[in-house]
N, C-alpha and C positions, 0 to 999 in steps of 0.2 A: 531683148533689152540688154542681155549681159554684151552682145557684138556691138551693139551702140554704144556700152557704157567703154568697149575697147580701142573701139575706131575713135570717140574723143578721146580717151584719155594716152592714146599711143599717137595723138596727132597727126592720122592717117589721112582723115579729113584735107585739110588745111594746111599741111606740110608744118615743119619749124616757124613758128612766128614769133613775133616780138615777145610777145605773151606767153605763151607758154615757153621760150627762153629764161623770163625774171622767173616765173613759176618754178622753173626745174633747176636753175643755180642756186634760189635758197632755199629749197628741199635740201641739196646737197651742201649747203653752207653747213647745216644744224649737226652737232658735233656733241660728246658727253659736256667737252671742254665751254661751246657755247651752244645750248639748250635752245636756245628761240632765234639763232641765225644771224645772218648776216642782219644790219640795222637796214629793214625796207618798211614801206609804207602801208603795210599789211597790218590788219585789224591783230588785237590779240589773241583773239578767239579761235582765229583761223594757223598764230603761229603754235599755240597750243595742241591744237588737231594735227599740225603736221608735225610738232614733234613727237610727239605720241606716236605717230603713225614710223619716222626715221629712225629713232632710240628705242623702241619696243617692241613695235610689228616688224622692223627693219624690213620694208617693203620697199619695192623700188617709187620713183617717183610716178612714174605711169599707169602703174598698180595703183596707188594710193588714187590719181587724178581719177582712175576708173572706179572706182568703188565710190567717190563720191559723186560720179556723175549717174550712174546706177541710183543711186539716194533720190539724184535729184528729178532723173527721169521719172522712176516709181511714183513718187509723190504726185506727180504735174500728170502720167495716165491714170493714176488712181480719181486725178479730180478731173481729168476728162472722162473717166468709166461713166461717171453717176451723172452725164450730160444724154441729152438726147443727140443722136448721129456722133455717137464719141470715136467711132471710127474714123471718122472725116475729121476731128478735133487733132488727132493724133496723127494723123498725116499730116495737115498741116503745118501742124507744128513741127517736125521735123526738116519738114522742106522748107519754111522758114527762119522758125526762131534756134533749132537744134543745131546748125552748123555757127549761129554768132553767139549762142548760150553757153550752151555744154560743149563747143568744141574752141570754146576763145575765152569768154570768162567765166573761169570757173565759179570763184565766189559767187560773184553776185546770180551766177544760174541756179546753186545752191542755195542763198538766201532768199529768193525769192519763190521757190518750190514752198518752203517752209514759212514763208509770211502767205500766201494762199493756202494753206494747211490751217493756218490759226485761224484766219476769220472761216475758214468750213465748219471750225469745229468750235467757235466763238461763243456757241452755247454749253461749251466747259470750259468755265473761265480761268481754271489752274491750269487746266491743260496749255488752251488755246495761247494763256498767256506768256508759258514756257516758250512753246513756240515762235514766238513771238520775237521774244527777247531773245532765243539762240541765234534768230534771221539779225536781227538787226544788230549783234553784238558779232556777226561773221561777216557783217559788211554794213559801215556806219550810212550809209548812203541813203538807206532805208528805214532811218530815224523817222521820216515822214510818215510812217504808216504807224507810228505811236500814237499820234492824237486822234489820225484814223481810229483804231482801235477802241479807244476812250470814249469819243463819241459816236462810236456807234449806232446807238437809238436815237442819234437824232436825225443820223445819215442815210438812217433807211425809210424816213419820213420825204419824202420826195420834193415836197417845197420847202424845206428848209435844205433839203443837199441840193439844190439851183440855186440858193442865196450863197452856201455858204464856197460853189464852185465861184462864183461870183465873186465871192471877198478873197478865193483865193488867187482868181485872176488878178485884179486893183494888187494885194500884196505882192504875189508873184513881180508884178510892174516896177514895181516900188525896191522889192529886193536887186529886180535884175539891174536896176539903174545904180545903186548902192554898191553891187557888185562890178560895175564897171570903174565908175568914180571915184572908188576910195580906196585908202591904201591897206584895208580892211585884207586886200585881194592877195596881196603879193606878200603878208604877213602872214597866214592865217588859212588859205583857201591851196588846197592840193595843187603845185604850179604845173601839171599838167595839163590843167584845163587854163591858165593863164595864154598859154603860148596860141590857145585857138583861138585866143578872144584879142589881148592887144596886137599882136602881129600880124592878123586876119581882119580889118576891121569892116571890109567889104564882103566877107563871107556869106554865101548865100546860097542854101542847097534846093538848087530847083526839082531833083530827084526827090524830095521830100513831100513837096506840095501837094500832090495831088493823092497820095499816103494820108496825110493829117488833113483835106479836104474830106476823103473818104471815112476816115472815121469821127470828123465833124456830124457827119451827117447822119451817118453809125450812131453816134452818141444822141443827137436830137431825137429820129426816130426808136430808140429807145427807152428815154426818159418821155417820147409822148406819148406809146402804144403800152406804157406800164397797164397791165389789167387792174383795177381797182379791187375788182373782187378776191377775197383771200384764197390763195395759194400753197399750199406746201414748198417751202424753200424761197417763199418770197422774199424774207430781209435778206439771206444772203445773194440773192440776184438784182437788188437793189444795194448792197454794200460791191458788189463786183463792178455796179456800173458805176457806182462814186468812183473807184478806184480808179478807173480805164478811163473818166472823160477826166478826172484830176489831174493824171497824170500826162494827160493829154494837152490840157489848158498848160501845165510847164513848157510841154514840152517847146507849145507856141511861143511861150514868153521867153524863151531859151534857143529861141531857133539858130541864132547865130552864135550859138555856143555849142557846134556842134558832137561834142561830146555828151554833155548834159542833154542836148535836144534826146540825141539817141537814145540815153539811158531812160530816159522818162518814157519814150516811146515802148521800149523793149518792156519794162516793168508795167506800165500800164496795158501792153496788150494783151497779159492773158487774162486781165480782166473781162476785155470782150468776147476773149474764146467762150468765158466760163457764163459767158450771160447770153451771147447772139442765139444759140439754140436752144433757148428755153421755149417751151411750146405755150405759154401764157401770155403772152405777147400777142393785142389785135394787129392787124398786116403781118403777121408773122413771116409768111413769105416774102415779103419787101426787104426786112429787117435782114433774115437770110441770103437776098439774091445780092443786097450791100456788104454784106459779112464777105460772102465769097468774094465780090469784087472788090475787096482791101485783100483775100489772100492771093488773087490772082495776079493782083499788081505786085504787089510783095514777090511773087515768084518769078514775074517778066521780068523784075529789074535785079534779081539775085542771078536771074540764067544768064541776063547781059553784059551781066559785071559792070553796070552804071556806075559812077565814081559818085564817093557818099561823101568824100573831108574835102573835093578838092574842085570842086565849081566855086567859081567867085564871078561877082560884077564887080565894074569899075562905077562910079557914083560921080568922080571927077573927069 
């Protein structure tokens, strides 16, 4: 893990990219003279962690990026250990989501290590709730897993989390139109997700489709093979699959917001890591042989370097 947590945070991987560029100039902005860096769009929480890390630990930037990516690996194999086939959990995961997570963005690979740590541990609610609130105060994006949290026990009740995917699909609809239409957008909403959405208005990732078909069907067979009979670790593989088909339902209402499509994807899939190989599940094997063939896709189109921002149709 420690050569993992190297290879991201020395951007060995992936060479210099856009990202780890803003990451590593304001590391090096932060100064006795100015404490929290150059003025960027970074959470506080996260200017506070690294300046702790530049004025105290005086550690370099890559050092600092490794040590948090180590944080964040630990966390995510600790809760693939306690899975059945965590071996295969944890391969995939690296051949997938580890080179766009932990070796592109940091934060939010961070953050969301630590909001799947809270609902694991959600039966300590000081605990759980720390963690909680450190995820979503290192990266505001993941505000949505606040009322997750809240409700909870109502969301591990199975027919009331299909209603309430449901209400969130209609809102989701409701927002996304609001965010197109109003001037709400270009005051108020981060303009880097601006430039995908007005300047792109034909944007259409057909690389996607059959991704979010695949775990359409993921999600169905799993909300309908739920065993009834009780389980050890039942709500939290019922709070996993809220997570992973919620996050899922944005990501469709968001499709051609290709930024947001992605993060809602990326954030909602270790929900299915953390639920597809639970052995309580009737057709288990079905559930499984679809699991695989959402990482298999995942990986044909990562070895091809299929283009993710930059398919479009013409409408006119």
């Amino acid at each position: 893990m420690i050569i993992l947590s190297l290879l991201a945070g020395y951007n060995v991987l992936l060479g210099q990219t856009q990202d780890s560029t803003v990451y590593g100039n304001y590391y090096n902005s932060i100064t006795y003279d100015n404490p929290l860096g150059d003025e960027i769009y970074f959470e506080y929480l996260y200017k506070i962690l690294t300046s702790f890390s530049r004025l105290v630990l005086r550690i370099d930037y890559e050092v600092y990026a490794a040590v948090l990516i180590f944080i964040s690996l630990s966390i995510k194999f600790y809760l693939f250990s306690k899975r059945p086939y965590s071996l295969y959990l944890i391969i995939a995961y690296l051949l997938i989501m580890y080179p766009m997570q932990e070796s592109l963005a940091l934060r939010i690979a961070v953050s969301v290590s630590f909001i799947f740590l809270a609902f694991e541990f959600r039966s300590k609610r000081v605990a759980s709730l720390c963690l909680l609130s450190f995820a979503i105060f290192l990266h505001y994006s993941l505000i949505l897993m606040a009322p997750i949290w809240v409700f909870y026990s109502l969301l591990v009740d199975k027919k009331r989390a299909i209603k309430l995917l449901i209400f969130a699909f209609v809102s989701g609809v409701v927002f996304y139109n609001f965010f197109l239409h109003s001037s709400f957008v270009s005051q108020y909403i981060d303009a880097r997700l601006i430039g995908y959405v007005i300047s792109n208005p034909d944007y259409f990732n057909i690389w996607s489709t059959p991704h979010v078909l695949l775990l359409s069907v993921l999600s169905y067979l799993l909300y309908a093979n739920i065993n009834d009979d009780d389980f050890k670790g039942k709500d939290t593989v019922l709070i996993f699959i809220f997570i992973g088909v919620f996050h899922l339902i944005l990501s469709v209402v968001f499709f051609n917001v290709s930024m947001l499509h992605m993060r809602f994807i990326d954030i909602g899939i270790l929900g299915f890591y953390l639920a597809s190989t639970n052995s309580n599940f009737r057709n288990k094997s079905l559930i499984r042989l679809v699991f695989t063939a959402v990482i298999a896709y995942e990986i044909m189109t990562k070895t091809l370097d299929v283009p993710y921002l930059v398919t479009t149709y013409v409408t006119r």
